[in-house]
C-alpha positions, 0 to 999 in steps of 0.5 A: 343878668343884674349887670346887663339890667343896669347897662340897659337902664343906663342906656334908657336914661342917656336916650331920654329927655328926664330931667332929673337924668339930664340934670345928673349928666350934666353935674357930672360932665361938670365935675369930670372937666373940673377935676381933670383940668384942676388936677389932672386924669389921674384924680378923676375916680368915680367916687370924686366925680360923684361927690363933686357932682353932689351924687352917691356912687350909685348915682353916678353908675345910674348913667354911665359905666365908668369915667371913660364912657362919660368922657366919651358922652362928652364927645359924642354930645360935642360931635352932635351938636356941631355936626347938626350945625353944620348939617343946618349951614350946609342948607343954605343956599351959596353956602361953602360946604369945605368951609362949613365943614373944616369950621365945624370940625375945627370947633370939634378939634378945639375942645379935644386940645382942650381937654388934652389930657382927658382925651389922650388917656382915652385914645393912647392909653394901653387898652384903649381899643374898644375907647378908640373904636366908639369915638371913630363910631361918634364921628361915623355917627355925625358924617353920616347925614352929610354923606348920605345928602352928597350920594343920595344914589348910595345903598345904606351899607355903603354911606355907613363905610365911608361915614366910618372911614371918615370917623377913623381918619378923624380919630387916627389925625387926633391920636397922631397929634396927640403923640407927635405934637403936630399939627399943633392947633385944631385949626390946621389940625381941620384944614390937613383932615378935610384936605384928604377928605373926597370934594364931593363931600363939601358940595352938596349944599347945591342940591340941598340949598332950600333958602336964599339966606345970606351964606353963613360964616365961621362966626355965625357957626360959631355964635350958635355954639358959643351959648352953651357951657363948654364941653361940658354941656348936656342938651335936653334935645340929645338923642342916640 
């Protein structure tokens, strides 16, 4: 009972806007990346991220459950951000949407490859399923708009299939990367991934086009990501 009070409260302070919430995120999303690319998965316990971080072990366990599930906040917030990029790019009229969206992913992709060894321990590690199964959910979650704009004719349940569907096909490619080596960057990683993707799915920007602004390019995608710290960064706006 006491553990299921905790487990909603973590929930509670993910979902809101405190800033003393937001600011303990972020000093541990910090903390984690640090340790990790320093010294690798294995250093990265819960006691020193906390003390990196400048909390207490309560502290830490005030907003997440584990070092896995911060790691996968870091994801989720990486897989938010980027797909609402895309989703906002993808309203301009003239837009490409493969283009767009191969883009998006790539930056995705990037900083998975990027922080290799903290994803591969959660995606290949023994006893990874319910990990795997929330990060297929994580990129469900940021397909899910662009799918329900392509098919506005579609029932609910589903726009949630395919959005799964595309989510585990994402995850299934990163895991495949990760253990043969190939693709070996995010950008042809990207280009295989959206190459199996339906073409529907990057045609919508005609019936969502609601300006006649210049098309966006990958660059300007990318200067739109590229204020932030990183994967490390945790925005104010962040909703589940």
């Amino acid at each position: 009972m006491a553990q299921h009070g905790r487990s909603h409260a973590r929930m509670t302070r993910r979902g809101s806007t405190d800033p003393r919430a937001i600011t303990s995120q972020r000093r541990l999303v910090e903390a984690l990346t640090a340790v990790v690319k320093a010294e690798g998965f294995g250093a990265a316990s819960v006691t020193r991220i906390a003390r990196d971080a400048g909390l207490s072990r309560s502290g830490f366990y005030e907003q997440f459950a584990s070092v896995d599930e911060l790691a996968l906040f870091i994801l989720d917030d990486l897989i938010l951000e980027i797909g609402a990029l895309d989703l906002e790019a993808r309203t301009v009229r003239g837009a490409k949407g493969q283009a767009v969206s191969e883009f998006a992913l790539e930056l995705i992709l990037q900083s998975v490859f990027e922080h290799g060894e903290l994803y591969e321990h959660l995606l290949l590690s023994e006893g990874a399923g319910g990990t795997v199964a929330r990060a297929i959910n994580g990129f469900a979650r940021g397909a899910r708009p662009i799918i329900a704009i392509s098919q506005p004719q579609w029932p609910e349940a589903r726009i949630d299939l395919m959005a799964s569907s595309i989510g585990g096909l994402i995850v299934s490619g990163v895991m495949h990367a990760f253990s043969t080596g190939q693709p070996s960057t995010a950008h042809d990683l990207a280009r295989e991934l959206v190459s199996f993707m339906p073409p529907w799915l990057f045609y919508a920007d005609d019936r969502a086009a609601t300006t006649d602004s210049e098309q966006p390019t990958s660059s300007s995608l990318r200067a739109s990501h590229s204020g932030d710290a990183g994967p490390g960064e945790v925005h104010a706006d962040r909703t589940n």
